[in-house]
C-alpha positions in Angstrom: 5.1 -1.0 -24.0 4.7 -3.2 -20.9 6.4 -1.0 -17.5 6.2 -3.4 -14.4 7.1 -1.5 -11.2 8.3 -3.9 -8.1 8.5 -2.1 -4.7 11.7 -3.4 -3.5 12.3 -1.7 0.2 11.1 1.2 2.0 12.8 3.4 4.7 10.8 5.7 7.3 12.2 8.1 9.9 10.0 10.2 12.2 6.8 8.9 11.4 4.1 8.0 13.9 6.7 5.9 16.8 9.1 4.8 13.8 12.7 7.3 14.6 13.9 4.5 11.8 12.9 1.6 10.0 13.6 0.2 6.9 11.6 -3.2 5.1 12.8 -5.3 2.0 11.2 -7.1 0.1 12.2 -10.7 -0.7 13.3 -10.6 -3.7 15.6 -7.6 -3.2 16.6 -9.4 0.2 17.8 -11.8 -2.1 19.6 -9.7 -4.3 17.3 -11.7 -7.2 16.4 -9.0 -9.9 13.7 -10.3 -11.4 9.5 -10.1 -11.5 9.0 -13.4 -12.5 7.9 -14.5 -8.6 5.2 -13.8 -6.1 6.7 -11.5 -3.1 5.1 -11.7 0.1 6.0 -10.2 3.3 4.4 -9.9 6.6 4.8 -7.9 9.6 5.0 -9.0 13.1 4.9 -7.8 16.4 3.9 -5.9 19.2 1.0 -3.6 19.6 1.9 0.0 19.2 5.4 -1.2 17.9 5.2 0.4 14.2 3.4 -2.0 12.0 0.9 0.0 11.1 3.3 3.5 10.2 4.4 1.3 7.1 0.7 1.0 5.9 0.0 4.6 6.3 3.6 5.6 4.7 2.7 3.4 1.4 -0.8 5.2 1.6 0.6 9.0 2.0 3.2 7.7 -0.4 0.3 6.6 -3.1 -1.3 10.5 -2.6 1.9 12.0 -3.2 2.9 10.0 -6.3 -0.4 10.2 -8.1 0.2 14.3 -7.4 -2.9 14.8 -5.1 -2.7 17.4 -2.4 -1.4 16.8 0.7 -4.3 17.3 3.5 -3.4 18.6 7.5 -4.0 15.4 8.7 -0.3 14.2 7.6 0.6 16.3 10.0 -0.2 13.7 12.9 1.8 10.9 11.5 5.4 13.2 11.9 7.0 12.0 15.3 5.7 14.5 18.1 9.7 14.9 19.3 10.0 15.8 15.0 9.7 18.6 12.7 10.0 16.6 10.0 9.9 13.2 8.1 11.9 11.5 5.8 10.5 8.8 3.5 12.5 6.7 1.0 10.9 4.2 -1.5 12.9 1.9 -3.6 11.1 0.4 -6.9 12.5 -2.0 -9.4 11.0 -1.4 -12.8 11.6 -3.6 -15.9 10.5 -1.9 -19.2 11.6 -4.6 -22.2 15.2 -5.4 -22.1 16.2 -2.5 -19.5 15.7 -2.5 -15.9 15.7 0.5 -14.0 17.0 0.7 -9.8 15.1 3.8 -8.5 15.1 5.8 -5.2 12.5 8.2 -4.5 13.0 10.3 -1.4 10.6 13.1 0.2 11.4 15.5 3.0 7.9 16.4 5.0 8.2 19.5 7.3 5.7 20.6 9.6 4.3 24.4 8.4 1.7 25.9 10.7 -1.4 23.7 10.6 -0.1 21.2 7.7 2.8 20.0 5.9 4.6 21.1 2.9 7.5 18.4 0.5 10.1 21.2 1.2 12.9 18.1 -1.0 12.0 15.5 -3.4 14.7 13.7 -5.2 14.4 10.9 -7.8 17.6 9.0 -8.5 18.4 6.2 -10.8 20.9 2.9 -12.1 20.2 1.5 -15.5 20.8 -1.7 -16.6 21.1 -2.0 -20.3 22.8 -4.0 -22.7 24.9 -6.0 -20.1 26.3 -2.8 -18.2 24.5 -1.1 -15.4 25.2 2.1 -15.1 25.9 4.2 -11.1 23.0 5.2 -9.2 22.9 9.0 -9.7 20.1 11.9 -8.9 18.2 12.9 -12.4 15.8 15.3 -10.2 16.6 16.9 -7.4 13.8 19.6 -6.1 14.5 21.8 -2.9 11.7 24.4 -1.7 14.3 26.7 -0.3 15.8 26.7 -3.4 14.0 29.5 -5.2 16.3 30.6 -7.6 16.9 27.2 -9.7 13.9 24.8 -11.1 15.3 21.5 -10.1 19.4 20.3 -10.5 21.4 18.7 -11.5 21.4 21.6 -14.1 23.0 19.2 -16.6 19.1 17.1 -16.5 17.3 20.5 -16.7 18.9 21.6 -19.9 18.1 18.5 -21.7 14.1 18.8 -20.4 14.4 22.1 -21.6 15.9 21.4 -24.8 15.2 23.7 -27.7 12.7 25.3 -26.2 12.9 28.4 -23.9 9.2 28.4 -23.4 9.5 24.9 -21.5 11.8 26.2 -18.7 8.7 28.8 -18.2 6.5 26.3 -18.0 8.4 24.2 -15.2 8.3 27.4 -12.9 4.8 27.8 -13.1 4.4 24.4 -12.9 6.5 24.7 -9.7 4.2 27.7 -7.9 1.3 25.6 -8.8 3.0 22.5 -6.9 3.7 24.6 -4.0 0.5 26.4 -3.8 -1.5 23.4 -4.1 0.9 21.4 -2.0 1.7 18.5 -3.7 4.6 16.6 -5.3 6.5 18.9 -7.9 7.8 15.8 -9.8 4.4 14.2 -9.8 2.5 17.3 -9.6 0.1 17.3 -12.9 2.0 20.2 -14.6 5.1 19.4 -14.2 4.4 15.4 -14.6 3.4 16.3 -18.0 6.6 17.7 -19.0 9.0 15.5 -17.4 6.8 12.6 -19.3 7.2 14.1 -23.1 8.9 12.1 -25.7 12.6 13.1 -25.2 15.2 12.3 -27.8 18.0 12.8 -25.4 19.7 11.4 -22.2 16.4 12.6 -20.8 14.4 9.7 -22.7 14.8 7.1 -19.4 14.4 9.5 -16.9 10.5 10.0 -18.4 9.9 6.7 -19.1 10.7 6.3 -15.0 8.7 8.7 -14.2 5.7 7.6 -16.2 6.5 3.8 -14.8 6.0 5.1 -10.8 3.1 7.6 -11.7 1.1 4.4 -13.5 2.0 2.0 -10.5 0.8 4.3 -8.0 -2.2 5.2 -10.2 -3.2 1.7 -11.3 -1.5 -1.0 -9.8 -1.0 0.0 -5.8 -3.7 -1.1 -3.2 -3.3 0.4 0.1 -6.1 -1.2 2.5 -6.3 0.4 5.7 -8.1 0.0 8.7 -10.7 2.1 8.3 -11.1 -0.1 5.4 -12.1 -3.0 8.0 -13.3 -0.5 10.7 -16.6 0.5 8.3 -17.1 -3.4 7.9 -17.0 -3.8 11.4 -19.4 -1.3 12.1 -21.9 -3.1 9.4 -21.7 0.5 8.1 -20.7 -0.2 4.4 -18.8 -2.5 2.5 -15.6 -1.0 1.0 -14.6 -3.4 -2.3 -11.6 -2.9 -3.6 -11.3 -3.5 -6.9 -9.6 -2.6 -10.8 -11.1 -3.4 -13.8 -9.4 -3.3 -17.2 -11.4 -2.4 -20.2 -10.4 -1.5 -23.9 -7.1 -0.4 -22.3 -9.3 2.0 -20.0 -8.8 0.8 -16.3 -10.7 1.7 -13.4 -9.2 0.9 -9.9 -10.4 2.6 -6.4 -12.9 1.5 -3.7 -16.6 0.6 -4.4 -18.8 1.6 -1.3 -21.9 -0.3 -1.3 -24.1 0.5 2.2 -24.7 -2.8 4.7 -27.8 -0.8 6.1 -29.7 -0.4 3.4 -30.3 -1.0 -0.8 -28.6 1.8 -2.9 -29.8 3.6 -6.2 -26.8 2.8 -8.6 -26.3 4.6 -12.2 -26.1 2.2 -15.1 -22.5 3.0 -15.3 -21.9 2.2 -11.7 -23.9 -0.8 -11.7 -22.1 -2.4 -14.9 -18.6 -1.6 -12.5 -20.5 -3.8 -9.6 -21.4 -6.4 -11.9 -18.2 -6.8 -12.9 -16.3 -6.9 -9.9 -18.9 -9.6 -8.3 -18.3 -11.9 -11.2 -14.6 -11.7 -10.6 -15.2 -12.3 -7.2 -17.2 -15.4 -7.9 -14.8 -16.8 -9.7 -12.9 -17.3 -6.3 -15.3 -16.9 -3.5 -17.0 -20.2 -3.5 -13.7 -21.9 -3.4 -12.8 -19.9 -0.1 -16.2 -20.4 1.3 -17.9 -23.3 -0.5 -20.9 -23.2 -1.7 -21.1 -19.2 -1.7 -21.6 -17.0 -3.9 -22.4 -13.6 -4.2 -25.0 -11.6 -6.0 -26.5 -8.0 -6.6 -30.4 -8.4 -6.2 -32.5 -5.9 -7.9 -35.7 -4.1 -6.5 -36.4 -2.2 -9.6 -35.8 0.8 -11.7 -35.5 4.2 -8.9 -34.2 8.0 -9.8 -30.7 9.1 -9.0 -30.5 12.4 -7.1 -29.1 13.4 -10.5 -33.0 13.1 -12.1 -31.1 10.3 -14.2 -33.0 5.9 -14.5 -30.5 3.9 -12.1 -31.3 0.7 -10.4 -31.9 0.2 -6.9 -29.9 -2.7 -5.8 -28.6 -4.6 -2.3 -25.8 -7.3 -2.2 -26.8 -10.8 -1.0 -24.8 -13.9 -0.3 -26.2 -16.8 -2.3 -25.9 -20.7 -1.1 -27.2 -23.5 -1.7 -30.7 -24.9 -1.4 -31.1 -21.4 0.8 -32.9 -17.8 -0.6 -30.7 -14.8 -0.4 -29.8 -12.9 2.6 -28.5 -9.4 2.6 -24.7 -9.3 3.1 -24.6 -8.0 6.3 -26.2 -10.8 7.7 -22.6 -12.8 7.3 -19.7 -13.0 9.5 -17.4 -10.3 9.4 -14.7 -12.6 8.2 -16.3 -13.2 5.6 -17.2 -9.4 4.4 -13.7 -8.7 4.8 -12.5 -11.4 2.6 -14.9 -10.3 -0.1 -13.7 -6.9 0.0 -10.3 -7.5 -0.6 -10.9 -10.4 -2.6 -11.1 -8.6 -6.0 -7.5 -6.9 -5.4 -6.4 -10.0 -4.0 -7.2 -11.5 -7.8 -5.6 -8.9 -9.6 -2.4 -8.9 -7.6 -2.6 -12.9 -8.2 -2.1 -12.4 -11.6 -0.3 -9.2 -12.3 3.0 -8.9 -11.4 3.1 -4.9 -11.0 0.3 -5.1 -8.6 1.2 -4.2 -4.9 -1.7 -5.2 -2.3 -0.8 -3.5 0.9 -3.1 -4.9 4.0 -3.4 -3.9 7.7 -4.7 -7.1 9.9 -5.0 -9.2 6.8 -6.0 -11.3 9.5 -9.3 -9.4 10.9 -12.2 -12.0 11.4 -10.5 -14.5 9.3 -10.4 -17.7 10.4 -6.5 -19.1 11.2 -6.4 -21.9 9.1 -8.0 -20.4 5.9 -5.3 -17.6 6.3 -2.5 -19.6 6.6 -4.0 -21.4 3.5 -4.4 -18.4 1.5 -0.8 -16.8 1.9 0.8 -20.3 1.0 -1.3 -20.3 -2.4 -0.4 -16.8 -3.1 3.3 -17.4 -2.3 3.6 -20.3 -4.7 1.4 -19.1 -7.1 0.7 -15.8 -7.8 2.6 -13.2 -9.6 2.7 -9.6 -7.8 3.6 -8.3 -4.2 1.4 -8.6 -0.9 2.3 -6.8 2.2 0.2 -7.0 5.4 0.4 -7.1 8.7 -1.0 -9.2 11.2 -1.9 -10.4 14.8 -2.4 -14.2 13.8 1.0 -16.3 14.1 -0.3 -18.8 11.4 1.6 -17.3 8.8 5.1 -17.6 10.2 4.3 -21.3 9.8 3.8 -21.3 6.3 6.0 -18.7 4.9 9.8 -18.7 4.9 11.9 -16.4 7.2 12.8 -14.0 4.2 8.8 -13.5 4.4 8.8 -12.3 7.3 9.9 -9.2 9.2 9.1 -8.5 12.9 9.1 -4.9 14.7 11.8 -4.0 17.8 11.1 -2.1 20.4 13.8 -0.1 18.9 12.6 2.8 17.5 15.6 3.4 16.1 15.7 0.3 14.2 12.0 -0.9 13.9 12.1 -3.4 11.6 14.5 -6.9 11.2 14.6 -10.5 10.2 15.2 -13.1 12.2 18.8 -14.6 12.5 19.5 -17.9 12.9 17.1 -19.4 11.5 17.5 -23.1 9.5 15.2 -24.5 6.8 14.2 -26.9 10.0 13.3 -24.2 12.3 9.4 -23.4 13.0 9.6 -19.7 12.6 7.0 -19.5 14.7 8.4 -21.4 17.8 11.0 -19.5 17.3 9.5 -15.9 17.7 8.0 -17.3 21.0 11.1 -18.4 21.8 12.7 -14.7 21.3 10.4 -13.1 22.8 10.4 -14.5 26.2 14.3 -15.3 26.1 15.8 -13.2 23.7 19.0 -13.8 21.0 17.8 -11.5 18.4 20.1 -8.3 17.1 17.0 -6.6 19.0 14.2 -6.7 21.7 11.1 -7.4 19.8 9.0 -7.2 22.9 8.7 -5.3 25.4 8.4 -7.5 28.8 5.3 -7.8 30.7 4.5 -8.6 33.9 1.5 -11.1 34.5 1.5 -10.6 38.7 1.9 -6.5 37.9 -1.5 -6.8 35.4 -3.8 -8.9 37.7 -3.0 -6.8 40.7 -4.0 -3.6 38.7 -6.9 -5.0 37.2 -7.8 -5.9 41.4 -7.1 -2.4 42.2 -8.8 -0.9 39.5 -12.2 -3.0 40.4 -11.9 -2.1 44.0 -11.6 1.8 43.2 -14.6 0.9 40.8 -16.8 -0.9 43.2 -16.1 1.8 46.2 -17.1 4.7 43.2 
């Protein structure tokens, strides 16, 4: 059975600088319910002005969906002036003939050094047979709420069924959840229940479930920057990558070290193999003429006493031997670490490729380039964000969204904008005179800059 998962919008409050701020994806912009198109959308604006909270709330969101535990570091990203967070994601999933509206919302409170999902609620409209039904709660789970499992109790009777023994099993499932400190709907035990084969009302409600725990699993890439930050310290070279094989996929983050070769099992090396071939495929059309490879130096031990291979990546062109990777540009690393995901979310349309600074080291033009193929062409979502003001030239104004210095409303379109426009003139032009429903930069003054940076070097050169 073939579950595609679209993100459709997501809505933060009290995270990192964001009080509030919602983004939509195109389609759902559009009010077009459908996965048959690329979706792209880029963020724009100011530094410090929220761009980055979004990337970090899909990549909390990810943990928290695929039932990990949730570390004390969250506990930064909740607004200072905050006890707690609020995060609301929308998906679109299409599972044969139905098609399924879904809200997932999590409450995050601060508790002593961490944080602990204190509500989770997962609601849901179906559309089936030519009808869509309301958009009601199926799970609601409140911490406080000791002395009932989840409501509404109408959904927990039918998960419980016949079978006393499963309402045990969704308490302990719940102390386990709340001692481990992690999602109770997604949370391992209790994601195994709510995913059974139900022969009740219950039977969409599971298959929604299993539909957001497999897109967060499998088809969500979150790319951060300390993604780019390791590439820019010529530390290591994270590729991000999925591989599907005999209906086992793999998906995550190959490390391979700039500094130095590394000692690879043969399992690990096949997965490196792999994704450099896939790479190739697209690489030397991006960078003509290069290719990459995975140069051996022989047979070495693991630290495991087991045979693996000790191996470097080179960049291969023409008429020239290879050089280690790290001898490129850092443009060009990036690119080949996101490349593979970039692939897969070119051709899949329940892949999500979330990027912070797509732009990074990437030359203008070849950006620009890149998000105009993928916006034609491809089939699954990209969000990034980015510095570079190419884009807005060669995507449409439902592609883009631009932070406020509002941070009660961080995130909005542009108004007023024709099919003639140049989006990007026009962000130039609303920044320095205004006309949007918000400020979307905060004023600077040149004279006030240059006559601190000549006080500062006086104080300096009289130190």
């Amino acid at each position: 059975m073939e579950r595609i998962v679209r993100l459709s919008s997501l809505k933060i409050s009290n995270i990192k600088n964001v009080r509030t701020g919602q983004i939509v994806m195109p389609n759902t912009y559009q009010k077009h319910l459908t996965y048959k198109t690329a979706e792209v959308l880029g963020l724009y604006g100011q530094n410090g002005s929220g761009k980055t909270a979004v990337i970090d709330t899909l990549y909390y969101l990810q943990k928290i969906m695929i039932g990990n535990t949730l570390g004390g570091e969250i506990a930064d990203y909740i607004d200072v002036a905050s006890n707690q967070a609020e995060i609301t994601a929308d998906f679109t999933i299409f599972i044969e003939t139905i098609i399924y509206e879904v809200s997932y919302r999590i409450i995050l409170k601060r508790s002593g050094d961490g944080v602990n999902i204190v509500r989770e609620t997962l609601s849901c409209a179906i559309h089936k047979d030519n009808s869509r039904s309301n958009k009601t709660v199926f799970v609601d789970y409140q911490r406080s709420k000791q002395e009932s499992v989840f409501t509404p109790k109408k959904r927990l009777d039918e998960v419980i069924g016949t079978n006393a023994e499963n309402k045990t099993d969704l308490i302990v499932a719940r102390k386990i959840a709340e001692k481990s400190n992690c999602s109770y709907i997604f949370g391992e035990g209790s994601r195994e229940i709510f995913c059974r084969n139900y022969e009740n009302h219950f039977r969409d409600y599971s298959e929604v479930i299993k539909a957001l725990f497999q897109f967060a699993l499998k088809d969500l890439f979150v790319i951060r920057n300390t993604h780019s930050g390791v590439i820019s310290a010529n530390f290591v070279l994270p590729m991000a990558f999925k591989i599907e094989q005999n209906e086992i996929g793999m998906k995550g983050d190959f490390a391979v070290p700039l500094t130095e070769p590394v000692v690879l099992s043969e399992e690990r090396k096949k997965i490196l193999d792999m994704i450099v071939e896939q790479v190739n495929m697209v690489l030397f059309t991006i960078i003509p003429g290069m290719k990459i490879d995975v140069y051996h130096y022989g047979m070495q031990l693991t630290d495991s006493g087991e045979n693996g291979y000790r191996v470097e990546l080179v960049s291969v062109r023409e008429n020239m031997p290879p050089i280690p990777i790290r001898m490129e540009s850092e443009g060009i690393v990036k690119i080949i670490s996101i490349l593979n995901a970039l692939i897969q979310a070119f051709g899949n349309p329940s892949i999500c490729l979330v990027v912070d600074e797509l732009d990074a080291g990437i030359f203008e033009y070849m950006l620009g380039e890149l998000l105009d193929i993928f916006n034609k062409s491809a089939k699954g979502q990209l969000i990034f964000t980015s510095h570079n003001l190419r884009a807005l030239e060669m995507l449409d104004k439902d592609n883009i969204m631009f932070s406020t210095v509002n941070p009660e409303r961080r995130y909005i379109r542009m108004k007023n904008v024709k099919a003639s426009n140049n989006l990007r003139d026009m962000y130039i032009r609303g920044i320095t005179l205004g006309g949007q429903d918000e400020v979307i930069y905060e004023e600077t003054d040149s004279l006030r800059i240059a006559r601190a940076f000549r006080k500062a070097g006086r104080v300096i050169q009289h130190e």
